[in-house]
C-alpha positions in Angstrom: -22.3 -5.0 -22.2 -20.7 -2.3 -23.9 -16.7 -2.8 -26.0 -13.9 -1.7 -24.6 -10.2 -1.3 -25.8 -7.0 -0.9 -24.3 -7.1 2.6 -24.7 -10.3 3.3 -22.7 -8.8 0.7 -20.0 -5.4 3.0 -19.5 -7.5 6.4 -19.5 -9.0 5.2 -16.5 -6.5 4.2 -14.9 -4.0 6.8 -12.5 -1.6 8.5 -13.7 1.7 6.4 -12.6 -0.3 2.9 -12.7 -1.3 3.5 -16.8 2.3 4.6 -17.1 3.7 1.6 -15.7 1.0 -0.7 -17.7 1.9 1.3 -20.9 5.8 0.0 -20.4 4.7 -3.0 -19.4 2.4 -3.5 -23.2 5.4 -1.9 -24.7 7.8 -4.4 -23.6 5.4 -7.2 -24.9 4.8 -5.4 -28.6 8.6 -6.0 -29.1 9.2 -9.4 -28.0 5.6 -10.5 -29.8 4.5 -11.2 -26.6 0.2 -11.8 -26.0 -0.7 -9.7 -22.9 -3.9 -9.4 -21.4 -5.0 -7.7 -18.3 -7.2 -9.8 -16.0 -10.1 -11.2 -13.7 -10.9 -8.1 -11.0 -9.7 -5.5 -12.7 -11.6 -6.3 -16.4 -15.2 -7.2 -14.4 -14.4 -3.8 -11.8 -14.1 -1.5 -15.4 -16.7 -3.2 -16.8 -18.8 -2.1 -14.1 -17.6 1.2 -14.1 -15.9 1.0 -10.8 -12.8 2.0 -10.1 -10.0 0.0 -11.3 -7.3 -0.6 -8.1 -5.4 -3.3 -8.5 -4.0 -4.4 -11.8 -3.1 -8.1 -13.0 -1.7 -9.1 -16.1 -0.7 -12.2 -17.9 1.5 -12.8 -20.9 1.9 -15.8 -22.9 5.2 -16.8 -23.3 6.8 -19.4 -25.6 9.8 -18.1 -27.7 9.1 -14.6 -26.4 10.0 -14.7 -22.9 8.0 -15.0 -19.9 7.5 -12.5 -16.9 10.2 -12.1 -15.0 11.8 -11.5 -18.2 9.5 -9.2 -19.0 9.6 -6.8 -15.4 13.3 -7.4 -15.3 13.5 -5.6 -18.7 10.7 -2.5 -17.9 12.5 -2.1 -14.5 13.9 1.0 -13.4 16.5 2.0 -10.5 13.1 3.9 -8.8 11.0 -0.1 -9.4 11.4 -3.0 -6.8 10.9 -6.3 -8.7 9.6 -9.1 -6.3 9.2 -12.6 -8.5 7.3 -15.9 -6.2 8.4 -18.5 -8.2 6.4 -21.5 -6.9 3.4 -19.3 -8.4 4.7 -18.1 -11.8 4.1 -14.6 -10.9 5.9 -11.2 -10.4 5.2 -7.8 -8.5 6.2 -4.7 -10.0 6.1 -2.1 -7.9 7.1 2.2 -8.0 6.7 4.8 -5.5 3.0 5.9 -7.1 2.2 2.4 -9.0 2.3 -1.7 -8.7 1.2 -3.9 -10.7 1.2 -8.0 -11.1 2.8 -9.6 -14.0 1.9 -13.6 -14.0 3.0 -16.0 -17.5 -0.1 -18.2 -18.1 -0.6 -21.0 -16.2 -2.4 -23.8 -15.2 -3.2 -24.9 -11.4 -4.1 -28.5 -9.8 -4.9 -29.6 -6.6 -3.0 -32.7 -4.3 -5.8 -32.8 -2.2 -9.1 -30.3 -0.9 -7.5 -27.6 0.6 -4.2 -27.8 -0.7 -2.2 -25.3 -2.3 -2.0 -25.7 -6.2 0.8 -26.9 -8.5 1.6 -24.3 -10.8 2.7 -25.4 -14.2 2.8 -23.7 -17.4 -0.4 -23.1 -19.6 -2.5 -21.7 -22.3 -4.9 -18.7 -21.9 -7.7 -20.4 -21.7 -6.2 -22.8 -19.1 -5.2 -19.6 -16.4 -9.1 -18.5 -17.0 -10.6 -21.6 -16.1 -8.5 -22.2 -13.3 -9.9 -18.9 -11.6 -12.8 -18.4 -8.7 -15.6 -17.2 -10.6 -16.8 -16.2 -14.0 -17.1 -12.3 -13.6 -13.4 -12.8 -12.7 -12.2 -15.4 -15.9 -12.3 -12.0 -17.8 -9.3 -10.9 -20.6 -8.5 -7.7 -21.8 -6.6 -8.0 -25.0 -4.1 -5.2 -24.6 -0.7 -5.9 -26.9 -0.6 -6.1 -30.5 -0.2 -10.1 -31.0 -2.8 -10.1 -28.3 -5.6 -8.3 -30.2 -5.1 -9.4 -33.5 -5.9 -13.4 -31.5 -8.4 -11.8 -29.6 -10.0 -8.5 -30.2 -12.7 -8.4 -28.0 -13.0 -9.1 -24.4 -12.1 -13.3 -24.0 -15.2 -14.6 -21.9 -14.9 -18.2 -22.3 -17.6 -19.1 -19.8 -20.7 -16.2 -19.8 -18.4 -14.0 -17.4 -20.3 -11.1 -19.3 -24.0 -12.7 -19.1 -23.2 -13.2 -15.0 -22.2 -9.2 -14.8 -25.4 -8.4 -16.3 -27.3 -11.0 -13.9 -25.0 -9.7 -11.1 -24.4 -13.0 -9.8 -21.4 -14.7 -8.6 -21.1 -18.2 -10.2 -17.9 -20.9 -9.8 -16.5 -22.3 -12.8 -17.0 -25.8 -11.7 -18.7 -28.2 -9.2 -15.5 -29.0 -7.1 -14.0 -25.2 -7.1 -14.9 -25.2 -3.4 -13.1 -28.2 -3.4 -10.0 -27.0 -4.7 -9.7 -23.9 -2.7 -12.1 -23.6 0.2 -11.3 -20.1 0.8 -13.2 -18.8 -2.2 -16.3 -18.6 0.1 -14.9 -16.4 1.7 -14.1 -14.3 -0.9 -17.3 -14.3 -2.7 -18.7 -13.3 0.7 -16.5 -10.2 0.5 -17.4 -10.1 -3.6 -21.5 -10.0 -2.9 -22.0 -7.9 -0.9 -19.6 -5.0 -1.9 -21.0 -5.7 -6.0 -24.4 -6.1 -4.9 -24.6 -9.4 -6.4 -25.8 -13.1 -5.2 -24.3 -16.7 -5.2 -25.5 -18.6 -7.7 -28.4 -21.6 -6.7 -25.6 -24.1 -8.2 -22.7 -22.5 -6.5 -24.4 -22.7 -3.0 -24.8 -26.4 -3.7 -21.0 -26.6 -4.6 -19.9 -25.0 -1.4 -22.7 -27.3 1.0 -21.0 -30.0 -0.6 -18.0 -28.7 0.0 -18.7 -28.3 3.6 -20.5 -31.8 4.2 -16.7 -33.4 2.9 -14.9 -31.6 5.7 -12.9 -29.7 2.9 -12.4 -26.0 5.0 -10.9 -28.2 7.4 -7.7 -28.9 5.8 -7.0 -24.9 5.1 -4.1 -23.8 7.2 -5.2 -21.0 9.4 -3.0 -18.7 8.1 -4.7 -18.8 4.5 -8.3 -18.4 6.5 -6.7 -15.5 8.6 -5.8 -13.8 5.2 -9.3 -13.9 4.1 -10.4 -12.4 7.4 -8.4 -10.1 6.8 -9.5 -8.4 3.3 -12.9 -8.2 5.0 -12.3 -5.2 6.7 -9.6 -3.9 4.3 -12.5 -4.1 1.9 -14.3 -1.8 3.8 -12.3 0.9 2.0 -13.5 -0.3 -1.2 -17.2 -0.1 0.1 -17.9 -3.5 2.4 -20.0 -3.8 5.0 -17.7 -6.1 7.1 -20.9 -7.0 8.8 -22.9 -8.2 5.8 -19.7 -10.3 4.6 -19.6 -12.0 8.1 -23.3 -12.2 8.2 -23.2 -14.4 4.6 -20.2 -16.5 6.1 -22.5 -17.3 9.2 -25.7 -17.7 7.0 -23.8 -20.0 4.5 -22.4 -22.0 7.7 -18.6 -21.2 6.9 -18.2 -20.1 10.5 -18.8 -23.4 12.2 -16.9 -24.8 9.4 -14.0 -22.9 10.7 -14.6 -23.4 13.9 -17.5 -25.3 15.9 -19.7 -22.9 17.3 -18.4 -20.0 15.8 -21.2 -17.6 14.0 -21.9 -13.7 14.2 -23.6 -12.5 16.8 -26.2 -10.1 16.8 -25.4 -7.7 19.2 -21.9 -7.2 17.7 -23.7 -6.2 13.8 -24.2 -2.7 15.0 -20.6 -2.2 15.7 -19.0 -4.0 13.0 -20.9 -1.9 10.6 -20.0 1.5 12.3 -16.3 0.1 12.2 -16.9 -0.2 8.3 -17.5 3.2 7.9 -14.7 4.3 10.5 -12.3 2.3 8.2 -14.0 3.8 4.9 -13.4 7.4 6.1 -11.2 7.5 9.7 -12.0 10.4 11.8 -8.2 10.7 12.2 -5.0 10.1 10.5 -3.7 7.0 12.0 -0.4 5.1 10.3 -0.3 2.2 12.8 -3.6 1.1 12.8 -4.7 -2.8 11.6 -8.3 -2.7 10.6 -8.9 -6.5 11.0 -7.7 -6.8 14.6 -10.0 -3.7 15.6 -12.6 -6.2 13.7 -11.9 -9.1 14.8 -11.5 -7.8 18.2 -15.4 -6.5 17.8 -16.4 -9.6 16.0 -15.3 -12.2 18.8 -16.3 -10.1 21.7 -19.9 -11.7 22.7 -18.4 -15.1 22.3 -17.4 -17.2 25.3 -14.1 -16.7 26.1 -13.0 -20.2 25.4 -14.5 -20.2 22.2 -12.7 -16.8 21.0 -9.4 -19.0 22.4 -10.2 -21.6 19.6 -11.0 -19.5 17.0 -7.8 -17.0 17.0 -5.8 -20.4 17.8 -7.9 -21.8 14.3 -6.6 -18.4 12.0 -3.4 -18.7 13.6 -3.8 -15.4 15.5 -0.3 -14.6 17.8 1.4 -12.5 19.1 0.4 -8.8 20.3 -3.1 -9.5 17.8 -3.9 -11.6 19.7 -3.2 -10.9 22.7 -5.6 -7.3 21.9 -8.2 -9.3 20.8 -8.9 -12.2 23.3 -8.8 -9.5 26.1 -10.8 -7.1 24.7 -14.3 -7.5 25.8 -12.7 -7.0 29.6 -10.6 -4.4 28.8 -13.4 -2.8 26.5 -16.3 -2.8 29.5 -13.3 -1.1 32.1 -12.6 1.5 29.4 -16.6 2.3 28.6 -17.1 2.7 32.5 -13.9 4.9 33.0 -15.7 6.9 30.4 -18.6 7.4 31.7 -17.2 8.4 35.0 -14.5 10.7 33.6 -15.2 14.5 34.4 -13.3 16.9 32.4 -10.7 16.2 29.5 -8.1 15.5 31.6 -10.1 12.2 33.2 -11.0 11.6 29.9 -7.1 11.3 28.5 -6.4 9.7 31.4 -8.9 6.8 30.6 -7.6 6.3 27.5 -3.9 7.4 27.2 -2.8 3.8 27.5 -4.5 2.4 24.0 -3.0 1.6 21.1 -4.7 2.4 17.4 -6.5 -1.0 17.1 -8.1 -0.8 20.7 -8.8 2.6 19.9 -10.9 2.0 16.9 -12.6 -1.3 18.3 -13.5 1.0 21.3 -15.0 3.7 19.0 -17.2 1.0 17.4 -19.0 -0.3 20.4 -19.1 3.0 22.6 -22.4 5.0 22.7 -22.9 8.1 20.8 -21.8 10.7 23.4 -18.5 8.8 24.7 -17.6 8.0 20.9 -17.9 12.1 20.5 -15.3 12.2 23.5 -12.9 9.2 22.0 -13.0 11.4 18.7 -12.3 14.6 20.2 -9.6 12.6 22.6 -7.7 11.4 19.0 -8.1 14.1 17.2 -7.0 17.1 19.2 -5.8 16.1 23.0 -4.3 13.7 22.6 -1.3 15.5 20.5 -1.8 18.2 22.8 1.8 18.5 25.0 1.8 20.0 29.0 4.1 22.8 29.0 6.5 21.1 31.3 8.6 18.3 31.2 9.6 15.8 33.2 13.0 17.2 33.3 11.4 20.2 34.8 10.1 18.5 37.5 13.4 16.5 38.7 15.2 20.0 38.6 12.8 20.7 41.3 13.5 17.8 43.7 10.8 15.2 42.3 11.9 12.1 41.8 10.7 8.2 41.0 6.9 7.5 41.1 6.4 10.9 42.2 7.7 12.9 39.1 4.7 10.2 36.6 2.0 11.2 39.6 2.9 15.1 39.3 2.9 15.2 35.3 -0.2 13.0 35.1 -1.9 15.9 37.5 -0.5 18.4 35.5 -1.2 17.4 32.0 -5.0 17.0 32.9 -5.2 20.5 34.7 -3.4 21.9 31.3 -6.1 19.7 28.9 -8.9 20.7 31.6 -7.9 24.7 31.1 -6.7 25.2 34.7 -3.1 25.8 33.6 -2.5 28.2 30.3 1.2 29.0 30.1 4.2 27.3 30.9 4.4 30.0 34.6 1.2 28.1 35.3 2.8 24.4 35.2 5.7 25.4 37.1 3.9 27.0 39.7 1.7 23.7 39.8 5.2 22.3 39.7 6.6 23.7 42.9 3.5 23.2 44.6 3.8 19.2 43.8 7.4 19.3 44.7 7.0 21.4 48.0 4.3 18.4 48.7 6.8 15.7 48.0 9.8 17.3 50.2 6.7 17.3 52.9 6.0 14.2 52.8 9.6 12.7 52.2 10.4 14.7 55.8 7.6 13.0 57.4 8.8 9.8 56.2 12.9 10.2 57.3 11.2 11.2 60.7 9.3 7.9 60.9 12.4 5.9 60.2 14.1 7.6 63.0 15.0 4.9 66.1 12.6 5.6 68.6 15.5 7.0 71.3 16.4 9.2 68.8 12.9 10.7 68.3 12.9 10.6 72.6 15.8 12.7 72.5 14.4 15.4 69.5 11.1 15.8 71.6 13.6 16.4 74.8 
């Protein structure tokens, strides 16, 4: 494994995040302060990936700790967000964020539980960490390298890189905090590397003392949650869920719960969707499109128990327990739609997260149509309003009915120009006047009528 210095570590880093760091090391140089960067970051440069996130620790003592530390690099442009119960702070600029943690060590009330934070040495915040490739320290401040100048590896974190294997620090880490099985079945897969033979034993124990059982869905849902964020950083969200189901996590979480086959094929073309989206979308949330896909072969009260498990509410969840339904009605409008106009039709009424689910598990020929739909009809605008149309006598239901018709002859290429739609316009209008005669007429008393045929 080849050295590294603080110096390589900030020429690979962007532009804003290495200056932020650099302030950050500058700070620490004049208060004497040790710094180190940390666990994901060091094993991600390492491995000549690209370094995202970026978490340091400082040891404090006389010099300060940090909050003291971000409060004095902070800047009018730099929100400074400090969680106290875990000793840590988020620095964050327009182009950059960073965390900023003092040293610490963790313990554990029960399996499960959130840990106690207290304060600690270096080589207590390493230990206390998920898995060796991540209980990794980059020296990076002056006091800091002249204690340590290499890379601090205090249990084979460097020997586990080269092996490519993901190894717990200790028999009970499971234990402690059940969700790192979910992480490391984000970690494998995306690394290429494998749980360890003595890890795997750690987490069947683990399972066989009902210890996933006391995490509070909200922690699991998190978890869930990075496995399709990850899929930007290169995750098959498939192959994470298929280790979870493999390494019976699933059932753990819920009974019955596991991956089914039929929905691999669409999880993985989600990943890649999510890796490189066909179209700009702001208010899109990957994990509900993938949970949405995930859950769909399952029975529906099953899917009930699992999003009630990860504490799924609200409009989430409401989008993911109906959508294999509302999935098969949208596939077979699809199918029968003729024309662009059917097609926007069909699918004008979905949000971003149905949207992409619906991508996912559609056949190749209606996913060319959902694409084209996103990416260029469905900004398209009719070139009449709806004001238009009440200035010509429509009004109520009628006006919704006569735009809808519109809008698909314009996406359909029927109508052109805006003397087109108004001509459409009068015709709808002359149609409603028809028909709302007819209908005065019908109310008519019947002697009334007698006396008009007279």
């Amino acid at each position: 494994m080849r050295k590294v210095s603080a110096a390589q570590l900030l020429r690979a880093l962007p532009g804003p995040t290495a200056a932020l760091v650099e302030a950050v090391i500058a700070e620490a140089d004049a208060r004497r302060l040790a710094l180190y960067l940390v666990g994901g970051p060091v094993r991600d440069f390492l491995l000549g990936r690209g370094v995202g996130d970026v978490d340091l620790i400082v040891e404090g003592r006389s010099g300060g700790d940090a909050l003291e530390v971000a409060r004095a690099v902070a800047s009018p442009q730099m929100r400074v967000t400090a969680h106290d119960r875990f000793g840590t702070v988020a620095l964050k600029t327009p182009d950059a964020s960073i965390d900023l943690a003092t040293v610490r060590r963790e313990t554990y009330a029960y399996d499960g539980a959130l840990p106690t934070v207290a304060e600690g040495t270096l080589e207590d915040d390493l230990r206390r960490r998920d898995f060796t490739v991540n209980a990794l320290a980059l020296p990076l401040s002056q006091v800091a390298r002249s204690r340590q100048p290499g890379i601090v590896d205090l249990e084979d974190g460097m020997a586990d890189l080269e092996r490519r294997c993901l190894r717990v620090l200790h028999s009970r880490s499971f234990h402690d905090d059940p969700t790192r099985a979910l992480r490391a079945a984000r970690l494998a897969p995306r690394l290429g590397f494998a749980l360890t033979r003595g890890s795997r034993t750690a987490l069947r124990d683990a399972l066989r003392d009902g210890a996933f059982g006391r995490v509070s869905g909200d922690r699991l849902r998190r978890e869930i949650v990075k496995a399709f964020e990850d899929a930007r950083l290169g995750l098959d969200p498939a192959r994470a869920l298929r280790l979870l189901d493999d390494w019976h996590v699933l059932g753990a979480l819920e009974p019955g719960l596991a991956l089914a086959p039929e929905s691999t094929p669409a999880l993985r073309r989600l990943g890649r969707v999510i890796a490189a989206p066909p179209w700009p979308s702001r208010r899109w949330n990957p994990w509900v499109s993938g949970a949405a896909v995930w859950l769909a072969p399952q029975a529906p009260e099953l899917r009930r128990r699992a999003l009630r498990r990860l504490a799924v509410r609200g409009a989430a969840l409401r989008r993911i327990g109906d959508f294999p339904k509302a999935r098969d009605g949208w596939l077979r409008a699809l199918a029968e739609a003729r024309g662009r106009g059917a097609i926007d039709a069909a699918l004008s009424g979905l949000d971003e997260d149905q949207l992409h689910a619906l991508l996912a598990c559609a056949p190749a020929p209606t996913r060319r149509r959902i694409v084209r739909y996103a990416c260029e009809d469905r900004a398209r605008r009719a070139p009449v309003s709806g004001g238009d149309l009440v200035a010509m006598g429509l009004s109520g239901p009628a006006v919704g009915r006569a735009l809808a018709r519109i809008r698909a002859a314009f996406l359909d290429g029927n109508v052109g120009t805006r003397d087109d739609a108004l001509a459409l316009s009068r015709e709808f209008a002359g149609r409603g006047s028809t028909r709302a005669g007819s209908a005065k007429r019908r109310k008519r008393p019947a002697k009334a009528r007698d006396a008009a045929g007279r």
